[in-house]
C-alpha positions as a Markdown table, in Angstrom:
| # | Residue | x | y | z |
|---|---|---|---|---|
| 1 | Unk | -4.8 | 7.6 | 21.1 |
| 2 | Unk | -6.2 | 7.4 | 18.2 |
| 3 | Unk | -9.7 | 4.3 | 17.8 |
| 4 | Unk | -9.8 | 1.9 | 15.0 |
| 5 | Unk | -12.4 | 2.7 | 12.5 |
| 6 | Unk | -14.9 | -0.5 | 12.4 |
| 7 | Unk | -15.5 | -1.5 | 8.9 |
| 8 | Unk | -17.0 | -4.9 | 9.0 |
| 9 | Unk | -15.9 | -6.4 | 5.8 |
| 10 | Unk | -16.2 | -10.2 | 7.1 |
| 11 | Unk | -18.2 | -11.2 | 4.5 |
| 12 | Unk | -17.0 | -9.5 | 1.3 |
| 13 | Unk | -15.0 | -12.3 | -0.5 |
| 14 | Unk | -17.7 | -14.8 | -0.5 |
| 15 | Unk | -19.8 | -15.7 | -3.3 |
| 16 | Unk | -23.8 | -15.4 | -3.1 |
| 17 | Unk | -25.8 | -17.6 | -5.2 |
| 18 | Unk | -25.6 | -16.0 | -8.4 |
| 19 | Unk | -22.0 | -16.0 | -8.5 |
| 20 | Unk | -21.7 | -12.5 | -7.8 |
| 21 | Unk | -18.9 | -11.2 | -5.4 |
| 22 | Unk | -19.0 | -8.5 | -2.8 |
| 23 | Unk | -16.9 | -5.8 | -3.7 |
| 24 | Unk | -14.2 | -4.6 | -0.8 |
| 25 | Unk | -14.2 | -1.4 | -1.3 |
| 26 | Unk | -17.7 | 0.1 | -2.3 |
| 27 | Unk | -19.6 | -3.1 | -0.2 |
| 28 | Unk | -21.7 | -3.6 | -3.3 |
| 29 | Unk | -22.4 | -7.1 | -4.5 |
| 30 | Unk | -22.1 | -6.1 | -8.0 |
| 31 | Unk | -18.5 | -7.8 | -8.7 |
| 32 | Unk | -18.1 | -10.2 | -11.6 |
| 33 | Unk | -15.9 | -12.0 | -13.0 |
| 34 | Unk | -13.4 | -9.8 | -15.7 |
| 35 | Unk | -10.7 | -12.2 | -16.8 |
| 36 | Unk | -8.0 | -14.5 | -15.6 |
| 37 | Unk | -4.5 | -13.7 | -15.2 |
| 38 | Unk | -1.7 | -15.9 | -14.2 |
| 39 | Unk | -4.3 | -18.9 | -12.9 |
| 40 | Unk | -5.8 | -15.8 | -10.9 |
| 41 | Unk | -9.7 | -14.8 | -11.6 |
| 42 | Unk | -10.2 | -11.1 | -11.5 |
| 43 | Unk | -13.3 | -9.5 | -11.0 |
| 44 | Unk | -14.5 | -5.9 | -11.2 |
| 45 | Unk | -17.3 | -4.1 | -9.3 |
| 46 | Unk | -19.6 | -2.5 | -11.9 |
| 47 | Unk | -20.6 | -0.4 | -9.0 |
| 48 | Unk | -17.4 | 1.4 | -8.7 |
| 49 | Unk | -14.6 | -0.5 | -11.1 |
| 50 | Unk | -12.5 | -1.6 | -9.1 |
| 51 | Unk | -10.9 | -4.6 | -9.8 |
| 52 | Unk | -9.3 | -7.4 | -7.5 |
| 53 | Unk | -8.4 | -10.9 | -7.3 |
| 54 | Unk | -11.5 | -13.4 | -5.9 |
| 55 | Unk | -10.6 | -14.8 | -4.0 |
| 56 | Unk | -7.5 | -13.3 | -2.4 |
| 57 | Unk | -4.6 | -15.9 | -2.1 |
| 58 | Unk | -4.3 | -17.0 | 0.8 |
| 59 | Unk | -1.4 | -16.1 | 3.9 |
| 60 | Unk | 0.7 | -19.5 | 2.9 |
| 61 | Unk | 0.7 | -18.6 | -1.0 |
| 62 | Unk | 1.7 | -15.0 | -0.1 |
| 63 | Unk | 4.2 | -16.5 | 2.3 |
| 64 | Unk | 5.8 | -18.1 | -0.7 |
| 65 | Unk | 5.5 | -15.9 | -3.3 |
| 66 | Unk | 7.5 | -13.1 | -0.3 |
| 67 | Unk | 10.1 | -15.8 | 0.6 |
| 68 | Unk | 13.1 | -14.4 | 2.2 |
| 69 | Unk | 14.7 | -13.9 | -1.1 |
| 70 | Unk | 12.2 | -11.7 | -2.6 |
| 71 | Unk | 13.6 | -9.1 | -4.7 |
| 72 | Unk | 17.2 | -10.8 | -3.9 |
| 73 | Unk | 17.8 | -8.6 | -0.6 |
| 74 | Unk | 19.8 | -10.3 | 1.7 |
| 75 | Unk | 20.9 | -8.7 | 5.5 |
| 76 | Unk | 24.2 | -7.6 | 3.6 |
| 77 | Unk | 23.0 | -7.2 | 0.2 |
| 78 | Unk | 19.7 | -4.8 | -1.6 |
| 79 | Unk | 19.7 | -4.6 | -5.5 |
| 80 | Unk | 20.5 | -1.4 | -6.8 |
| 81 | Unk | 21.3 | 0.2 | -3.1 |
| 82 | Unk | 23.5 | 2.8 | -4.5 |
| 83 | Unk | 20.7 | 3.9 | -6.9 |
| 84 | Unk | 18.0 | 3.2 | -4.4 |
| 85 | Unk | 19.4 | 5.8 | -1.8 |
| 86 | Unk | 20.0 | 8.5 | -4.7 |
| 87 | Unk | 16.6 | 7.9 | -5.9 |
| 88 | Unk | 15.0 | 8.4 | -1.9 |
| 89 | Unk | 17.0 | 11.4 | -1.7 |
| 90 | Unk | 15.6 | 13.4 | -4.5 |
| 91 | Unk | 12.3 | 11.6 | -3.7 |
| 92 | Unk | 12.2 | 13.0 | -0.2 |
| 93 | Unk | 12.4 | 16.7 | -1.5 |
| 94 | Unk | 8.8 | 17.5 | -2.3 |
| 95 | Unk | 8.0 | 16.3 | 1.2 |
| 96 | Unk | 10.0 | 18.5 | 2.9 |
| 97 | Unk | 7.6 | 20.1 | 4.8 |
| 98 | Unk | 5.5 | 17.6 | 5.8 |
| 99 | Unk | 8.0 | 15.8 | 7.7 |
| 100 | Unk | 10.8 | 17.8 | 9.3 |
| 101 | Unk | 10.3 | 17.6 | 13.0 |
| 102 | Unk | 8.0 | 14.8 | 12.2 |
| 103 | Unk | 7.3 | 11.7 | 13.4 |
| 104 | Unk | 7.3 | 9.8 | 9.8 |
| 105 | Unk | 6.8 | 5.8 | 9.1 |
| 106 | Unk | 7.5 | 4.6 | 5.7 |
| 107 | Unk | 4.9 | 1.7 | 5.5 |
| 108 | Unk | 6.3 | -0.7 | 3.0 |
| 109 | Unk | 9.7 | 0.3 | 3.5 |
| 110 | Unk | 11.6 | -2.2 | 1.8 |
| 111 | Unk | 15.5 | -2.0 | 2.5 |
| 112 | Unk | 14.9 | 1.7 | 4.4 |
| 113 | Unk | 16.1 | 4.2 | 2.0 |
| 114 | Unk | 13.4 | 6.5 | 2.4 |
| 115 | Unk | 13.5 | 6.8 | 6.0 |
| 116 | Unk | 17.1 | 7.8 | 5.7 |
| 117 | Unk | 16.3 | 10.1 | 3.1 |
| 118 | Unk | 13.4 | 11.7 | 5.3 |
| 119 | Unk | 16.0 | 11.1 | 8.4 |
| 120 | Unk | 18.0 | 13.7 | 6.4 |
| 121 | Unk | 15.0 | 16.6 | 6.2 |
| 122 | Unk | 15.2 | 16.4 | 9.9 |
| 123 | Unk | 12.2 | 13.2 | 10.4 |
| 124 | Unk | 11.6 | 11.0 | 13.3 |
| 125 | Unk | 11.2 | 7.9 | 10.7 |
| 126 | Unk | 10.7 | 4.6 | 11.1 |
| 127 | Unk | 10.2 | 1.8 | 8.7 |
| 128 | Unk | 7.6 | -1.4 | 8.3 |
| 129 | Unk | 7.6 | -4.0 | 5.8 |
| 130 | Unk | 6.4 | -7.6 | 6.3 |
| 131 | Unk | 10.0 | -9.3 | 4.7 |
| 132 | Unk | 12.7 | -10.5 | 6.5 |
| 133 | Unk | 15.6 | -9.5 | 4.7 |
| 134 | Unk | 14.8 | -6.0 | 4.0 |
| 135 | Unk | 14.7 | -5.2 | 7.3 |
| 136 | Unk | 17.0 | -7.0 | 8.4 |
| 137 | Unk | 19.4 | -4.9 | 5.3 |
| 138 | Unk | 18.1 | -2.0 | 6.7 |
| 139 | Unk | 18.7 | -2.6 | 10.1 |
| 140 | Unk | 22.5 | -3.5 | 9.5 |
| 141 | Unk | 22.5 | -0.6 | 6.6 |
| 142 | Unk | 20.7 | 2.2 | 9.4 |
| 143 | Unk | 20.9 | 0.8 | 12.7 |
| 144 | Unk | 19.9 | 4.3 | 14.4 |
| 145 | Unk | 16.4 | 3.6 | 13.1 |
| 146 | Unk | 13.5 | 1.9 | 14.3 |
| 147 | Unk | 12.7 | -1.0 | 11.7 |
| 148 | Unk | 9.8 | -3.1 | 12.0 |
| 149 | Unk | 9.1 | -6.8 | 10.5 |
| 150 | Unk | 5.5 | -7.4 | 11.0 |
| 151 | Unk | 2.3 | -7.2 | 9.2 |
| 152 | Unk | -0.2 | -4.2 | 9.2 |
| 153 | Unk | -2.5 | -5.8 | 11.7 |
| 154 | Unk | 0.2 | -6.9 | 14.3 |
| 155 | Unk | 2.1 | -3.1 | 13.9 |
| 156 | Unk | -1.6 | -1.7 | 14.8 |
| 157 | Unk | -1.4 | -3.0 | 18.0 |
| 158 | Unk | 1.9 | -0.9 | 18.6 |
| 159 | Unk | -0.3 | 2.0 | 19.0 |
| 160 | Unk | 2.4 | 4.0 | 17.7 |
| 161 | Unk | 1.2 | 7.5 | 15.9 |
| 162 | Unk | 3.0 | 9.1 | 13.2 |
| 163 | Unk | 2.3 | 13.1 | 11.2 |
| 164 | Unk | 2.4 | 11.5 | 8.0 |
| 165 | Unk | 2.3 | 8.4 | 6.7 |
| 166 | Unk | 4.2 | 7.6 | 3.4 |
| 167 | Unk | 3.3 | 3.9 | 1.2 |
| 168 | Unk | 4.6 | 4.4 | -1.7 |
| 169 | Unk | 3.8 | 0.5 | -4.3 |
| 170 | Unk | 2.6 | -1.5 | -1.0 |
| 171 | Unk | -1.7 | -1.2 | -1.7 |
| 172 | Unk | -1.3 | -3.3 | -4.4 |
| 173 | Unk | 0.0 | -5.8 | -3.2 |
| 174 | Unk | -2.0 | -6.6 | -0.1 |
| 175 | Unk | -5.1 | -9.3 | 0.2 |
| 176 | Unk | -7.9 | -6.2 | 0.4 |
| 177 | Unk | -7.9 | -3.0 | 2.1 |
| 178 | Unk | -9.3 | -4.1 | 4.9 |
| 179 | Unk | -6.3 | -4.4 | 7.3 |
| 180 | Unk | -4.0 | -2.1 | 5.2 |
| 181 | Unk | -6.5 | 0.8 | 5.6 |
| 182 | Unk | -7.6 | 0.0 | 9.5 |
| 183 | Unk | -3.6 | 0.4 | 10.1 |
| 184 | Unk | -3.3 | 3.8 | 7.8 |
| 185 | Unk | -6.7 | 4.9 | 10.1 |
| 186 | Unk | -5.0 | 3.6 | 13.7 |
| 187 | Unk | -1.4 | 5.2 | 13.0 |
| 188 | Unk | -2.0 | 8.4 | 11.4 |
| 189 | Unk | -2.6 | 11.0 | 14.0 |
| 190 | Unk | -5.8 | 13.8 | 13.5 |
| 191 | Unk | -4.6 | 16.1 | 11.5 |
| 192 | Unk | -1.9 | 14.1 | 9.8 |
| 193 | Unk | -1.1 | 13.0 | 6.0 |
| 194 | Unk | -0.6 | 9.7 | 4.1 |
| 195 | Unk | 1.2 | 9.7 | 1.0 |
| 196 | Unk | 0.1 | 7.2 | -1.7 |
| 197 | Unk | 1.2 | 5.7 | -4.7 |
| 198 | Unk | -0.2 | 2.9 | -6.7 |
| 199 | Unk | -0.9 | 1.9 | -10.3 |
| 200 | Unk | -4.2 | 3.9 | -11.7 |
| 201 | Unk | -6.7 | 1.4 | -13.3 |
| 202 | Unk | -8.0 | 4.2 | -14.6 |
| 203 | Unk | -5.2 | 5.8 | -16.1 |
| 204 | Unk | -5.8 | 6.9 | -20.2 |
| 205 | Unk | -2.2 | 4.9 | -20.8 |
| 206 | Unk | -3.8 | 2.0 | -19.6 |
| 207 | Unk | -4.1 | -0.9 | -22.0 |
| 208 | Unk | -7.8 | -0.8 | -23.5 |
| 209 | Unk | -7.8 | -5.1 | -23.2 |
| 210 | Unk | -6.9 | -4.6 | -19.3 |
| 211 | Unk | -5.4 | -8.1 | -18.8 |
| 212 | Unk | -2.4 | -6.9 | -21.4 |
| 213 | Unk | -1.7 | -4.4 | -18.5 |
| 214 | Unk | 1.7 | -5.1 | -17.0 |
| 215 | Unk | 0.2 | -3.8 | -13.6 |
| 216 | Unk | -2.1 | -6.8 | -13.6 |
| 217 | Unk | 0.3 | -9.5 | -12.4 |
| 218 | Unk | -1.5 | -11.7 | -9.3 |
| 219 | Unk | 0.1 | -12.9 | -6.9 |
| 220 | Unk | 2.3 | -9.8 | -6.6 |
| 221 | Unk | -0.2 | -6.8 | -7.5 |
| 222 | Unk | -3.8 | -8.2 | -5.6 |
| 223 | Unk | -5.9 | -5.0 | -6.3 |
| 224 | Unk | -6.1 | -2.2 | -8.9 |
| 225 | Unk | -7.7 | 1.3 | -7.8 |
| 226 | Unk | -9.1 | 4.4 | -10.4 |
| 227 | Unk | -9.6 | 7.7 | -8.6 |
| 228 | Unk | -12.9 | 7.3 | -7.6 |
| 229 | Unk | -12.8 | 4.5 | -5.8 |
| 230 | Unk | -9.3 | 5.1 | -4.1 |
| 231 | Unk | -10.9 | 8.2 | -2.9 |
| 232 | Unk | -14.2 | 6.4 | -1.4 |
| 233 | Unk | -11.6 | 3.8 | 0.0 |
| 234 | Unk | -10.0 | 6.4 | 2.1 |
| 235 | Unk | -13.0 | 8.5 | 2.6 |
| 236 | Unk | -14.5 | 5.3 | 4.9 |
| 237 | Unk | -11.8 | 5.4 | 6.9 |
| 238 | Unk | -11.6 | 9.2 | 7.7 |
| 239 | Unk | -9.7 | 10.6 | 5.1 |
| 240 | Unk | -9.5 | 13.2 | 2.5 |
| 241 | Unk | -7.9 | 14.6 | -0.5 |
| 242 | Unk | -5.5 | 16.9 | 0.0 |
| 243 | Unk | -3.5 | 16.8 | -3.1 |
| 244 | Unk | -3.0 | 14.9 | -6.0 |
| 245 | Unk | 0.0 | 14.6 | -8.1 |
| 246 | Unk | -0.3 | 14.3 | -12.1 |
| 247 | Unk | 1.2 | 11.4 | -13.6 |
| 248 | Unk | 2.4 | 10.6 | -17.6 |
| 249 | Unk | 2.2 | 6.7 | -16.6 |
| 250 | Unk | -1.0 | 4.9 | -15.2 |
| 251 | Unk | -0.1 | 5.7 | -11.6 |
| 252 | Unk | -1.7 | 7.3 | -8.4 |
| 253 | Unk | 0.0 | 9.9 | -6.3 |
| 254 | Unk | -1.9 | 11.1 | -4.2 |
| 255 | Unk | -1.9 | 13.0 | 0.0 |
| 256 | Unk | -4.2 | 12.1 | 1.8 |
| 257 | Unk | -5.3 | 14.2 | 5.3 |
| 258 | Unk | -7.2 | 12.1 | 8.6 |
| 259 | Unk | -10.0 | 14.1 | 9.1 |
C-alpha cells in the first residue's frame, strides 16, 4: 500500500507582516496581491506565477456555491446526458491503452460518463465526485459501478489503488493542492498514470489583462496553473511528465507517471 507523501502546507494561506502570502505550490512567500474578481482577491507568486484566491473560501461557502442543484443534475436528470455520453466515448479513445484491464477512477466524475466510456475499453472504473446528485444520477444511470460521494481527503482513507488516474476540470476548482494532490499521491499505484486537464494561465490565448480571463471566475475556478508550476506541483508529490498534449485554447493536458 501505497504512504502519503507529507507536505506540510499548514501555514501557507496566512499573511506575514508585510502582507505577503505564502504561495501553495512553490512554498515561497513571494505572493501578492494581483486583482479582484467577483469580491474574490487573487494573488500571484512572483516566484513561480501561479495564481490563486487568498484566502481560499471556506468549506460552508463552497458548500453553497455546490448545492445539490449544481449544474441542474438531479438522481433522474444530467444536462446534456445524451451529448455527455457521446462526448466520453470518443474521449476515452486515446486512453485506450492505459486503461484496459485497468483499475481506472475518474476523480471528478460528475454524472459517470467517463467511467462507462472507459467501462467500454475493457476498465475496472470507478467514479468520485463531492456532489450529491451526480452520483446519485450516475448510480441510478450505471448501477454496476462503484460511485463514490466524498471529498479527496475522506476517499484517501479508502486505501483503494488505481493504474491510472483520470481528473479531467476538477484542480481548479479545489481550495489548494494540498489535499487534491496527497489523494492523486495515495491512490495512484507506482508505476501508474494521472491524466490532467485544467485551464493554462499561461496559455498565449490567454487575455493579456488576466482578470478579463473567462477562466478566472472564484468561487467556482480557486487556482490557475502555467506549465511550470503544474509540473513542480506534481513533481513534490512524486510525479512526472510523461506526456503532454498541445492545446489551441488556454488549457492543460497533460499524463502524469508516480515515480
Amino acid at each position: 500500500m501505497n504512504k502519503e507523501v507529507n507536505v506540510n502546507l499548514s501555514s501557507c494561506f496566512s499573511f506575514n507582516v508585510n502582507g505577503i502570502a505564502q504561495c501553495p505550490v512553490c512554498r515561497k512567500i513571494k505572493a501578492h496581491f494581483f486583482f479582484e474578481k467577483e469580491g474574490y482577491p487573487i494573488y500571484k507568486c512572483q516566484g513561480c506565477d501561479f495564481l490563486f484566491t487568498h484566502p481560499y473560501p471556506d468549506d460552508a461557502t463552497l458548500a453553497h456555491h455546490y448545492a445539490h442543484n449544481y449544474r441542474g443534475a438531479t438522481a433522474e436528470f444530467y444536462p446534456k446526458a445524451a451529448d455527455r455520453r457521446w462526448r466520453g466515448f470518443w474521449r476515452s479513445l486515446p486512453f485506450a491503452h492505459y486503461v484496459a484491464r485497468k483499475d481506472v477512477l475518474d476523480m471528478g466524475c460528475g454524472g459517470g460518463f467517463m467511467v462507462e466510456a472507459f467501462a467500454r475499453l475493457g476498465a475496472r472504473a470507478s467514479g468520485l465526485d463531492i456532489s450529491e446528485n451526480s452520483i446519485s444520477y450516475a448510480r441510478t444511470r450505471w448501477p454496476h459501478y462503484n460511485f463514490y460521494c466524498e471529498d479527496p481527503a475522506a476517499f484517501r482513507k479508502r486505501k483503494l489503488t488505481f493504474d491510472f488516474v483520470f481528473s479531467s476540470e476538477v484542480l481548479e476548482h479545489v481550495p489548494g493542492p494540498d489535499e487534491f494532490m496527497k489523494t492523486l499521491a495515495a491512490v495512484t499505484r507506482p508505476g501508474g498514470f494521472v491524466y490532467i486537464s485544467a485551464p493554462d494561465a499561461g496559455h498565449p490565448a490567454v487575455p493579456q489583462d488576466c482578470a478579463m480571463w473567462q477562466d478566472i471566475c472564484p468561487p467556482e475556478h480557486l487556482q490557475w496553473f502555467n506549465h511550470n508550476n503544474l509540473e513542480l506541483l506534481f513533481a513534490q508529490y512524486g510525479f512526472k511528465v510523461h506526456r503532454k498534449y498541445k492545446s489551441k485554447s488556454p488549457a492543460h493536458s497533460v499524463i502524469f507517471q508516480k515515480i
